[in-house]
C-alpha positions in Angstrom: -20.7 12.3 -32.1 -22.3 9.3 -30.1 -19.2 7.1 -31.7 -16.5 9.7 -30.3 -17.7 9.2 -26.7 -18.5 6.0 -26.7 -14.8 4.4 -26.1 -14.2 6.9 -23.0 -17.6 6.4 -21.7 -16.7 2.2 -21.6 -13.4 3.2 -20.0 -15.6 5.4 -17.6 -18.3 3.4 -16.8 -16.6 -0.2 -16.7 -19.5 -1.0 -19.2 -19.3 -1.8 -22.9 -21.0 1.1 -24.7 -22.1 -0.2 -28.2 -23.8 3.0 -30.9 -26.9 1.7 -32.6 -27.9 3.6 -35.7 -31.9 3.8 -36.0 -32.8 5.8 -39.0 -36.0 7.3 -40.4 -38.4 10.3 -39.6 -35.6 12.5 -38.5 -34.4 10.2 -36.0 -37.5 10.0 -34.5 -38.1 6.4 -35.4 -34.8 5.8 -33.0 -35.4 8.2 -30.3 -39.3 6.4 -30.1 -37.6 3.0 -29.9 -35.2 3.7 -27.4 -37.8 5.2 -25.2 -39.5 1.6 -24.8 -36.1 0.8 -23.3 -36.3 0.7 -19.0 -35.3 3.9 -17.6 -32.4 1.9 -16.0 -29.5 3.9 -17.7 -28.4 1.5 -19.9 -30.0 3.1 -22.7 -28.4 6.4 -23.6 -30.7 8.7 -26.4 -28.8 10.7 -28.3 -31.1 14.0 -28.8 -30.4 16.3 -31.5 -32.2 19.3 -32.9 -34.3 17.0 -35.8 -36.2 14.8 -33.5 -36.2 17.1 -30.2 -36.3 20.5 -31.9 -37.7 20.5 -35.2 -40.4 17.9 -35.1 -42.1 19.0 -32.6 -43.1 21.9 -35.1 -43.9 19.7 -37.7 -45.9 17.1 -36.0 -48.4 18.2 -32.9 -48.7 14.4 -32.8 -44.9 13.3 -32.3 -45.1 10.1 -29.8 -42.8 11.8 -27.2 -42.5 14.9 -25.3 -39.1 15.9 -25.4 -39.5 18.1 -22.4 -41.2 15.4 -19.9 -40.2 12.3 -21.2 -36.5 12.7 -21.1 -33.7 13.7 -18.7 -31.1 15.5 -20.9 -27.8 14.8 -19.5 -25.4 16.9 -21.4 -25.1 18.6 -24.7 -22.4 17.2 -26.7 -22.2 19.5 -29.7 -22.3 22.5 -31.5 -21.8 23.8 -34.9 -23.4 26.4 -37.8 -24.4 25.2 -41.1 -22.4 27.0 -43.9 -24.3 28.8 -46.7 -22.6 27.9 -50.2 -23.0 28.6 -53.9 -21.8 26.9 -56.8 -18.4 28.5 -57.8 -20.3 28.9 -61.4 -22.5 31.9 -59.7 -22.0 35.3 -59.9 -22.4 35.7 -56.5 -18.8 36.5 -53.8 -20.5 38.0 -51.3 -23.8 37.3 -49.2 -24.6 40.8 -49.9 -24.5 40.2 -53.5 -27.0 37.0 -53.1 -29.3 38.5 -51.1 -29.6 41.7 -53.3 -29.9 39.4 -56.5 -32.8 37.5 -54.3 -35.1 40.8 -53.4 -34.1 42.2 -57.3 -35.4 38.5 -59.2 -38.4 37.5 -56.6 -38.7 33.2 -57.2 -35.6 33.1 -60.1 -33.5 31.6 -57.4 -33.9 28.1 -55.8 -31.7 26.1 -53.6 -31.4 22.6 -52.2 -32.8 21.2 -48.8 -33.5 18.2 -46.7 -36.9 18.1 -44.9 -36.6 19.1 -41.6 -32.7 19.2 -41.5 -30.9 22.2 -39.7 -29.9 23.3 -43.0 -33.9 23.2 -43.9 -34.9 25.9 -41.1 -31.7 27.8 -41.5 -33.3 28.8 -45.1 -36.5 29.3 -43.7 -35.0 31.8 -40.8 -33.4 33.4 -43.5 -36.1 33.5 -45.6 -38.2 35.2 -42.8 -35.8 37.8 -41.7 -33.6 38.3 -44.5 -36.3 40.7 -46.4 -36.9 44.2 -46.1 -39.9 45.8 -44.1 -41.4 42.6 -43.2 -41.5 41.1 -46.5 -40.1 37.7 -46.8 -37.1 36.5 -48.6 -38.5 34.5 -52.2 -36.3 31.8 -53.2 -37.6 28.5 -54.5 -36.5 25.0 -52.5 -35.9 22.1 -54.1 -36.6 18.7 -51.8 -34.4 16.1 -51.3 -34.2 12.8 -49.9 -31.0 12.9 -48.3 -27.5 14.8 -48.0 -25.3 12.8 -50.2 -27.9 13.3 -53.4 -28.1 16.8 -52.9 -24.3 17.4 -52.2 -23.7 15.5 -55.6 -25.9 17.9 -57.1 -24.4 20.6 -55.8 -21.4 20.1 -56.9 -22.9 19.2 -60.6 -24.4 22.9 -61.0 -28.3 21.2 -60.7 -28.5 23.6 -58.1 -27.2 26.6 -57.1 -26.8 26.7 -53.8 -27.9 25.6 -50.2 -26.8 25.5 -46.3 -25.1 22.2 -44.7 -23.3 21.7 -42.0 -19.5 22.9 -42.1 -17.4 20.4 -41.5 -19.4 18.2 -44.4 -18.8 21.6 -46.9 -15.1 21.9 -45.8 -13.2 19.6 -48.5 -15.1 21.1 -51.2 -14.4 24.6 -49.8 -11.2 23.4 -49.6 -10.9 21.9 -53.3 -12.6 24.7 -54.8 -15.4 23.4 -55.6 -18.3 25.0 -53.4 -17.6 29.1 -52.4 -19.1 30.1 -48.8 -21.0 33.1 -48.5 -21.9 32.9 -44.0 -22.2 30.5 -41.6 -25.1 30.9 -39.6 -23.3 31.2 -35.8 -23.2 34.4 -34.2 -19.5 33.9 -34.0 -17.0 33.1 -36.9 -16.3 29.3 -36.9 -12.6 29.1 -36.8 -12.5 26.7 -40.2 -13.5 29.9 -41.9 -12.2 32.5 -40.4 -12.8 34.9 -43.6 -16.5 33.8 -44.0 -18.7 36.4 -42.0 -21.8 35.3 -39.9 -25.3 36.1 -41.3 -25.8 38.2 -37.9 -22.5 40.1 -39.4 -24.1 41.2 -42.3 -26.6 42.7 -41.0 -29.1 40.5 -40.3 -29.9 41.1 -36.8 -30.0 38.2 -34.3 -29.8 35.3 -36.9 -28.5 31.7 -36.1 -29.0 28.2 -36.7 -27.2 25.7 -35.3 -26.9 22.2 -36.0 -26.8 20.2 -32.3 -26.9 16.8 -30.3 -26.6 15.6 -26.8 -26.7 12.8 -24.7 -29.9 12.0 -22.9 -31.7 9.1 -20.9 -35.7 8.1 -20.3 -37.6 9.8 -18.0 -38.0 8.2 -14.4 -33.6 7.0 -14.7 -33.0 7.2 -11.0 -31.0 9.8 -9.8 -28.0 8.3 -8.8 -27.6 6.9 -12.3 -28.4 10.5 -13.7 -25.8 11.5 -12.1 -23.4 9.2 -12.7 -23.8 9.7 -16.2 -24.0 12.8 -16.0 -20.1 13.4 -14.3 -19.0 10.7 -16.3 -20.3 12.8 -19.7 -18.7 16.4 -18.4 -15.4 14.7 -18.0 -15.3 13.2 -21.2 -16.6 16.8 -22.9 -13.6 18.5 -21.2 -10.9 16.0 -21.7 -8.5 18.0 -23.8 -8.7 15.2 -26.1 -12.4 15.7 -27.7 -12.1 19.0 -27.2 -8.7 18.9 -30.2 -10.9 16.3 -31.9 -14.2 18.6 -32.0 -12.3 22.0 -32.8 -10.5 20.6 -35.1 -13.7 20.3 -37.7 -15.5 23.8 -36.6 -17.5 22.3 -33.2 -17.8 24.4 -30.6 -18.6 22.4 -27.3 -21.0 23.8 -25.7 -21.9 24.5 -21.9 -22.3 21.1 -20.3 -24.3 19.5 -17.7 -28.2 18.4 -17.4 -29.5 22.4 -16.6 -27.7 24.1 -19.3 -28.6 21.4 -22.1 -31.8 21.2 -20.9 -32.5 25.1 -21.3 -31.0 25.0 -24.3 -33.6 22.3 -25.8 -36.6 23.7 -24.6 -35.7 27.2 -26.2 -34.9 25.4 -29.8 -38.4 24.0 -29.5 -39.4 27.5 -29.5 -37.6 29.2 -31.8 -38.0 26.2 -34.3 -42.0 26.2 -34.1 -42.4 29.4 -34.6 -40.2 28.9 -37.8 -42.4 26.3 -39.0 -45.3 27.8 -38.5 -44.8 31.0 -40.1 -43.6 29.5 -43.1 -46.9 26.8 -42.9 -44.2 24.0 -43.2 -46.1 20.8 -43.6 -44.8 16.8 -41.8 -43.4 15.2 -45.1 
């Protein structure tokens, strides 16, 4: 996402824009290190729901506070995670799944990613998905990274899991994973046969997968807003907006007071997550 509106941005700006990939922790190793940049707004953060949603449930000693030491420009993207089974599986419908889960308490497991969207989608499912208050019992099975647990996956080590869409669509595609829901409260438009969890019956349920475009605290405002227009046009140019619908985005509301809404109420709803289901930093 940072690389798609990075070329427009230069052309905006005047100003080379140049994506620097920091990995680890979630992305909190990167958003911590771009915080010791000046709050000159030359140093865009891009925020996301790992490192400004999610870890702030995990860790009540994260470095940053993503409420007071940011100024969240714009949100830049928007998208469910889609909730797949092996095609070996018995199960065609969500329905059938969850049924199978309440009839065989613990028989079932499924893959995950600490503290990746696709992580606390299976946990908000897990917590709502039951009957009479009683929790959803399916066994997780940690991994390191995406690209291990996609290859298992598709090898039948495990039987299913949620990841984002637009990563699950050539295997959709090829036959090789079958989707059950996607976990918007809308259909996503790459699958317009696949119901959303909410559909179902599950009342309320999402989890979306998210990023935006942010700066350090203290940026003066001029510069805020400059980036800020700059950012809106950019979203709107009919341009991204092909490019991002065209793999199951949605772009969302944009500008500084709708993004920054939006982020404090995934810090929320993400904590509350976590702590019910005693998740624990990894």
């Amino acid at each position: 996402m940072a690389r798609m509106i990075a070329a427009p941005l230069s052309q905006a700006l005047g100003q080379p824009v140049i994506v620097e990939n920091i990995g680890g922790a979630g992305g909190v190793i990167g958003t911590q290190r771009a915080l010791q940049a000046a709050a000159d707004g030359y140093t865009l953060i891009q925020t996301g729901v790992g490192q400004n949603a999610v870890a702030h449930g995990l860790n009540p000693k994260l470095p940053y506070d993503s409420m007071k030491d940011f100024v969240h420009l714009t949100q830049v993207h928007s998208g469910p995670n889609i909730l797949v089974v092996h095609p070996d599986q018995p199960f065609k419908t969500f329905q059938e799944l969850v049924a199978y889960i309440k009839q065989n308490p613990g028989k079932l497991s499924y893959g995950y990613t600490h503290a990746a969207s696709g992580h606390m989608a299976m946990e908000l499912l897990k917590q709502v998905g039951g009957d009479k208050g009683q929790p959803l019992f399916i066994v997780g099975i940690p991994y390191r990274g995406g690209g291990p647990m996609m290859q298992d996956m598709l090898g039948g080590q495990i039987p299913m899991m949620f990841i984002n869409q637009d990563v699950a669509l050539a295997h959709v595609k090829a036959g090789k994973l079958r989707p059950l829901a996607v976990t918007s409260q809308a259909r996503n438009p790459l699958y317009p046969d696949v119901p959303t969890i909410a559909e179902t019956g599950v009342q309320g349920y999402e989890a979306l997968s998210w990023s935006g475009m942010s700066v350090k605290a203290g940026t003066p405002q001029p510069i805020v807003d400059k980036l800020e227009a700059a950012l809106k046009k950019i979203m709107a140019s009919p341009e991204i907006v092909q490019r991002m619908e065209g793999v199951g985005f949605v772009v969302p509301a944009q500008g500084s007071k709708p993004y920054t809404g939006f982020v404090q109420g995934e810090i929320t709803k993400w904590a509350r997550v976590i702590q019910t289901a005693g998740i624990q930093p990894q």
